[in-house]
C-alpha positions as CSV (number, residue, x, y, z in Angstrom):
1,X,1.2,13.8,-10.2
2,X,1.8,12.1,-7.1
3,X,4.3,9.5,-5.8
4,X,4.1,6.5,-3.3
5,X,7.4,4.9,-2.3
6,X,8.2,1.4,-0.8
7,X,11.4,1.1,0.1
8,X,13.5,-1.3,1.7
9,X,11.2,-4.6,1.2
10,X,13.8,-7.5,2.3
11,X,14.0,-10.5,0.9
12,X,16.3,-13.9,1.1
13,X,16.3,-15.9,-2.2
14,X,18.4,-17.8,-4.7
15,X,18.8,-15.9,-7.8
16,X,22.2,-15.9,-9.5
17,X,24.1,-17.6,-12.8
18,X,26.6,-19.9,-10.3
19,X,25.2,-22.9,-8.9
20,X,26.5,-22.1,-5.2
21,X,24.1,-19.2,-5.5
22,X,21.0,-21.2,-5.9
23,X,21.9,-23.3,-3.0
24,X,23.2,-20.8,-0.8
25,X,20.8,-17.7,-1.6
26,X,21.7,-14.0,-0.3
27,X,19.6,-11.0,0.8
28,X,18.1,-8.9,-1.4
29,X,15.9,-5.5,-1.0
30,X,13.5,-4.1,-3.4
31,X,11.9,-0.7,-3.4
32,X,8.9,0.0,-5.6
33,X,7.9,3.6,-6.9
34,X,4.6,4.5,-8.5
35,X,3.6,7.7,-10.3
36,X,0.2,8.7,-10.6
37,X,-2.8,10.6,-9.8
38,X,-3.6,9.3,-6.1
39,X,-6.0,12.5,-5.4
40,X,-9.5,10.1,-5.0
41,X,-7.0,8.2,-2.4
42,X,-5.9,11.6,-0.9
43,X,-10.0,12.7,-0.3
44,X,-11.5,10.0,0.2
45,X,-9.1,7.8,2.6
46,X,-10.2,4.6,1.0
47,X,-7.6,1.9,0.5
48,X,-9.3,0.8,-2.6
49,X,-9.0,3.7,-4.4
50,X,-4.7,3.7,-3.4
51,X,-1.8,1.7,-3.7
52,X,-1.9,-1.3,-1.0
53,X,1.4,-2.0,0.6
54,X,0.5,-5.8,1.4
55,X,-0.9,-6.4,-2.7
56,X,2.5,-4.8,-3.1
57,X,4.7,-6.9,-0.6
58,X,3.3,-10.5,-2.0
59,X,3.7,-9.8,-5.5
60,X,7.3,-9.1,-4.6
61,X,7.5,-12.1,-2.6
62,X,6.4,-14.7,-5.0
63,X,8.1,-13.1,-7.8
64,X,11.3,-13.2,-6.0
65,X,10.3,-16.6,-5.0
66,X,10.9,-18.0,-8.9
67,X,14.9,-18.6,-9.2
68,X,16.7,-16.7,-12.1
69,X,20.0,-16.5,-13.5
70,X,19.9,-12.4,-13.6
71,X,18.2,-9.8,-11.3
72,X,17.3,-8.0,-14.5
73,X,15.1,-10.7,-15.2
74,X,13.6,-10.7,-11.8
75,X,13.1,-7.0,-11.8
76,X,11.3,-7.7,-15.3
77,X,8.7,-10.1,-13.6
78,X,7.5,-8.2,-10.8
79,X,7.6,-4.6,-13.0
80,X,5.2,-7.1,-15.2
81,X,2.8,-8.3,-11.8
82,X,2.7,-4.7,-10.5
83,X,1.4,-3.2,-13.8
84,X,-1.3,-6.1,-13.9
85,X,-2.2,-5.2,-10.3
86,X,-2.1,-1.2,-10.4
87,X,-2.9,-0.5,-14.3
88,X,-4.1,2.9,-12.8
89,X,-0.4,4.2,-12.2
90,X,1.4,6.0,-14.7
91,X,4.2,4.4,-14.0
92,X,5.9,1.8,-11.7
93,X,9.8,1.6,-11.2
94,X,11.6,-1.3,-9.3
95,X,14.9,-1.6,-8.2
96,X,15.9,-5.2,-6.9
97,X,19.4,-4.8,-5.0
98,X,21.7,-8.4,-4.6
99,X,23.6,-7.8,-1.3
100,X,27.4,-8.9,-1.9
101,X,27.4,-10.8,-5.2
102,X,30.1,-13.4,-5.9
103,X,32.8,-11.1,-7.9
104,X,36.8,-11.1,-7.9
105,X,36.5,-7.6,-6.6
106,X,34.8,-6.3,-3.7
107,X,32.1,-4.3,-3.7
108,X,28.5,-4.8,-1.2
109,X,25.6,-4.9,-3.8
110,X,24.2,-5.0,-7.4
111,X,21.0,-2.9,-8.1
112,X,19.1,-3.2,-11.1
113,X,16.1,-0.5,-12.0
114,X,13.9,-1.2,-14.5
115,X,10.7,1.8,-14.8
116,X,7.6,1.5,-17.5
């Protein structure tokens, strides 16, 4: 089994429970990591045999794209997208990370992971 990592894909969107939040919007980042068997990919150096980084990087997008109350549910929706795109991985995980939610306490980000 192999891995393929994409890290670090930055967003700005308006996701969030309090109506400020859907107005205002904050940065987010969202890595992706498949599990598989990428050897064809590995010989043959064929794109269509691997994991494309641009397929990857719009079914973020216009996931993150659709406002929700909770980043669990966003994670959901583009866990769901990726599997429909790449149903040749063994498994996908996503993290989506909300830089500095509103809270009473301080603390610089919320990160949900969510793997199947």
């Amino acid at each position: 089994m192999q891995q393929l990592l994409i890290s670090g894909i930055e967003l700005y969107a308006f996701h969030g429970c309090l109506p400020e939040e859907r107005i205002i919007g904050t940065y987010y980042t969202v890595d992706v990591c498949f599990t598989g068997n990428f050897d064809t990919a590995i010989t043959t150096d064929d794109l269509s045999t691997a994991v494309d980084y641009v397929k990857v990087s719009a079914i973020v997008q216009n996931e993150m794209k659709t406002p929700s109350n909770l980043i669990e549910h966003v994670g959901g929706r583009i866990l769901r997208a990726l599997r429909d795109e790449f149903p040749s991985c063994e498994k996908i995980k996503v993290s989506v990370a909300k830089k500095n939610p509103p809270s009473h306490v301080g603390f610089n980000k919320a990160v949900f992971v969510i793997e199947g």
